[in-house]
C-alpha positions in Angstrom: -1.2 -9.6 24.0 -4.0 -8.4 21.8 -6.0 -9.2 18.9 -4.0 -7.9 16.4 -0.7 -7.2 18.6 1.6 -9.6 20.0 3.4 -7.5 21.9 2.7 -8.6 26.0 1.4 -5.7 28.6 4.6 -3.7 29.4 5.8 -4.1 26.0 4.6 -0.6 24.8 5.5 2.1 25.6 2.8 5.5 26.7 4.1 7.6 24.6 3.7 5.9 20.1 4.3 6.8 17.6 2.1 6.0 14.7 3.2 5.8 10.5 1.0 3.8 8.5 3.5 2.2 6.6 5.6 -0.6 8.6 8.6 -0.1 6.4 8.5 3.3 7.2 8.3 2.5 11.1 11.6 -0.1 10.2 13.4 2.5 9.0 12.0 5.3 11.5 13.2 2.8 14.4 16.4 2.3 13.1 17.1 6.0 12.8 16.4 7.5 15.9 15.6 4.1 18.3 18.8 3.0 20.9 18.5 -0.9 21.8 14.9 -0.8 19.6 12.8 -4.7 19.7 10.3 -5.1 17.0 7.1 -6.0 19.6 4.9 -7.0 16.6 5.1 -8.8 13.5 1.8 -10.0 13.0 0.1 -9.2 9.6 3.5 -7.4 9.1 2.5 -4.5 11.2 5.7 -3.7 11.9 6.4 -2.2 15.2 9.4 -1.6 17.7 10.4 -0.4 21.2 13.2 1.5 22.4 15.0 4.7 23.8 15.3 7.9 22.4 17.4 10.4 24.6 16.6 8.4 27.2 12.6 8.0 27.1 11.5 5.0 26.2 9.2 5.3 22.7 7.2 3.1 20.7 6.7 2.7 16.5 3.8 0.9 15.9 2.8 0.9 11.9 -1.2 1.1 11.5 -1.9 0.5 7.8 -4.0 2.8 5.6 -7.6 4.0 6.1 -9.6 5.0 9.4 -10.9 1.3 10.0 -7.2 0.0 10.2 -6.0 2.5 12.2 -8.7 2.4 14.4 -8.1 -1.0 15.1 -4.8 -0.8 16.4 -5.3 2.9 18.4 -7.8 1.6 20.4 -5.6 -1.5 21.0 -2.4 0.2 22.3 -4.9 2.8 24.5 -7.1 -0.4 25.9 -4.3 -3.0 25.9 -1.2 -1.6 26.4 -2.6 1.8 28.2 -0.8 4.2 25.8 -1.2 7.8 26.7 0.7 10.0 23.7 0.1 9.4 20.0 1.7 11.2 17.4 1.3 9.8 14.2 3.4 10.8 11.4 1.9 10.4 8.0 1.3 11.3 4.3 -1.0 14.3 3.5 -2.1 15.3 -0.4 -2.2 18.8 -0.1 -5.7 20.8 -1.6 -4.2 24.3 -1.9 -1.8 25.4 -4.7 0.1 27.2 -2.0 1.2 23.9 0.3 4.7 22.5 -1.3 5.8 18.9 -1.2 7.8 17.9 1.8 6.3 21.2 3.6 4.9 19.9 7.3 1.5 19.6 7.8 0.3 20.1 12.1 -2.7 18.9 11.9 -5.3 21.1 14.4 -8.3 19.2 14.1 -9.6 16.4 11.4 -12.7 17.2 9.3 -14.1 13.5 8.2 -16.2 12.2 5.3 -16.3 8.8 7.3 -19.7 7.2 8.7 -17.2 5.3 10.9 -18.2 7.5 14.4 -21.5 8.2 13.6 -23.5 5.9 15.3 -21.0 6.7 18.4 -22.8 10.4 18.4 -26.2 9.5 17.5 -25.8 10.9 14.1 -23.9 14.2 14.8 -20.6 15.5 14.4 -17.8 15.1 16.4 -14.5 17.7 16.2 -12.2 15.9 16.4 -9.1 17.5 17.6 -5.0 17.8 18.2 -4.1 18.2 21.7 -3.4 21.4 22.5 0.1 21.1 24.5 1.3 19.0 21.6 0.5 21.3 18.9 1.9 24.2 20.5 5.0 23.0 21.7 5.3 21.4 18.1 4.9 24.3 16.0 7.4 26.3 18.1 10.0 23.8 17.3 9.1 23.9 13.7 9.5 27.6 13.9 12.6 27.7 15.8 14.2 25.2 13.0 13.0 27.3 10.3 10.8 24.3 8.8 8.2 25.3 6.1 5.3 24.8 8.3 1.6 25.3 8.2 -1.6 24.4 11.2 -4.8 24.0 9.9 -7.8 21.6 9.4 -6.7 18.4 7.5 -9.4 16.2 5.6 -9.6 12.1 6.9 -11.4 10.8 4.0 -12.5 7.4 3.3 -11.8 7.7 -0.2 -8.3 8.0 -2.0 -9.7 7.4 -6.0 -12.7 9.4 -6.0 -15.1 8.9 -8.5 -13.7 9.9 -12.3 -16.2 12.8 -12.5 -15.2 14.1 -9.4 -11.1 14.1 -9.9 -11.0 18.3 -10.9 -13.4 19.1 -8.1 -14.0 17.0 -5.2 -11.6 18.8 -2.8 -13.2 22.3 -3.7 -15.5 23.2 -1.1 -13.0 21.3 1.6 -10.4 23.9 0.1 -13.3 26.8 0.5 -13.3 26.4 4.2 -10.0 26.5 5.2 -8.5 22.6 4.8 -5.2 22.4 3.9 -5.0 18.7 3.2 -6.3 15.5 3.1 -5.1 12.0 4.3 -6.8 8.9 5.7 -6.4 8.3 9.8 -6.5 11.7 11.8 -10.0 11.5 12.7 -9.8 8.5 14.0 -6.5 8.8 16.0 -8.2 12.1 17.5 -11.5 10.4 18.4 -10.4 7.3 20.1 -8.2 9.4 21.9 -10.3 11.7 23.3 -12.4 9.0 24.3 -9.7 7.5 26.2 -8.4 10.8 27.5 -4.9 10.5 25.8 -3.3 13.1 23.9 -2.8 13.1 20.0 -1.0 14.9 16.9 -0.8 14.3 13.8 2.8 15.6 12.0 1.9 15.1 8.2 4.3 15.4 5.7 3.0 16.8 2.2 3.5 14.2 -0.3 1.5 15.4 -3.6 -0.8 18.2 -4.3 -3.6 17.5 -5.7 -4.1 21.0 -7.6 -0.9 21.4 -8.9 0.0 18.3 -9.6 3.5 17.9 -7.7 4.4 14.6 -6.1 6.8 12.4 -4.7 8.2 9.3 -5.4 7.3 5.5 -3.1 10.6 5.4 -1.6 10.8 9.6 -0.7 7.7 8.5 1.1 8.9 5.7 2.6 12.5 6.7 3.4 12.8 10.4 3.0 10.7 12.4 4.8 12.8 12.3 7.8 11.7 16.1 8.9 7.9 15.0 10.3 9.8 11.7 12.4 12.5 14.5 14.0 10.3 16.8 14.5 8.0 14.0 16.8 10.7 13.0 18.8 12.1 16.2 20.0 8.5 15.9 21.7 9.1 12.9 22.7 12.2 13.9 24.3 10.4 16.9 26.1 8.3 14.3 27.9 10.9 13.7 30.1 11.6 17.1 31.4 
């Protein structure tokens, strides 16, 4: 048991996966999970342990923002010794050319956060998918025929910006090549590497922030089933 998990060593699986919404990790485990236990209620951070073809996975919800996320990574990688992490999340895409619904591999994180700076003594660290993961990701993608796109994604600290920033904050992000932004990547890919586990982040494109599409709380919630099928078919090649 943790600080903020009451699941007991043994009770997690290596291999979690990570939505920030715990309604989203309900339904996610009652999808795809055989024989699935919920291993943590507390603060109603839902999440659950079962099978999937066979391997044994883990759904453990991590709220929104780095901080929150953070909090719980490093507890299932200290704690419970958890070696894959693929979180599936919520992206606002930057580029006119990124669709709603359209997946979202996320190669490395840029960050706006302070949160690792200290950790670096003031520099910049790149944080980064592993590689393995990614690959063998996007070929499944491509082989299904799934709108697809790996880039850079954007962990920001921020989701209202500032009023006189709502028509351009996302510009120069957009000018170098980031295709989205969302709130936990950075994180997930730091405290990984630090802990020499590997990490992915599947996003799902929920709004775009330049033309204005979007998607409804319950299509995030419940319907963006492509990013959860898509992580367990890894899942299941862990086995092999």
């Amino acid at each position: 048991m943790s600080v903020h998990l009451e699941a007991r060593p043994g009770d997690i699986a290596p291999i979690v996966l990570l939505p920030g919404d715990p309604l989203r990790a309900e339904f996610i485990a009652d999808r795809f999970l055989t024989d699935a236990v919920c291993h943590n209620k507390v603060r109603n951070a839902l999440g659950f342990t079962g099978t999937h073809k066979g391997v044994r996975v883990s759904i453990q919800s991590t709220g929104m923002g780095m901080p929150s996320a953070a909090i719980y990574v490093s507890e299932l990688l200290t704690t419970y010794n958890a070696r894959v992490l693929i979180r599936i999340g919520t992206c606002g895409a930057i580029r006119a050319d990124l669709r709603t619904r359209d997946l979202v591999l996320a190669q490395s994180a840029a960050t706006d956060s302070a949160m690792f700076r200290q950790t670096f003594n003031g520099s910049t660290f790149a944080a980064t998918a592993s590689f393995d993961l990614l690959q063998r990701a996007h070929a499944l993608a491509f082989e299904w025929g799934k709108p697809l796109r790996v880039g850079q994604v954007l962990t920001s600290d921020t989701f209202y910006p500032d009023e006189s920033q709502l028509a351009t904050w996302w510009n120069p992000w957009a000018e170098h090549g980031v295709l989205a932004a969302e709130m936990e990547t950075a994180a997930v890919y730091t405290l990984a590497a630090r802990r020499s586990a590997r990490a992915l982040s599947i996003l799902t494109v929920s709004d775009n922030l330049v033309t204005g599409e979007q998607t409804t709380a319950e299509e995030r919630q419940t319907g963006f089933v492509d990013m959860a099928t898509l992580a367990f078919a890894l899942v299941a090649e862990q086995a092999r």
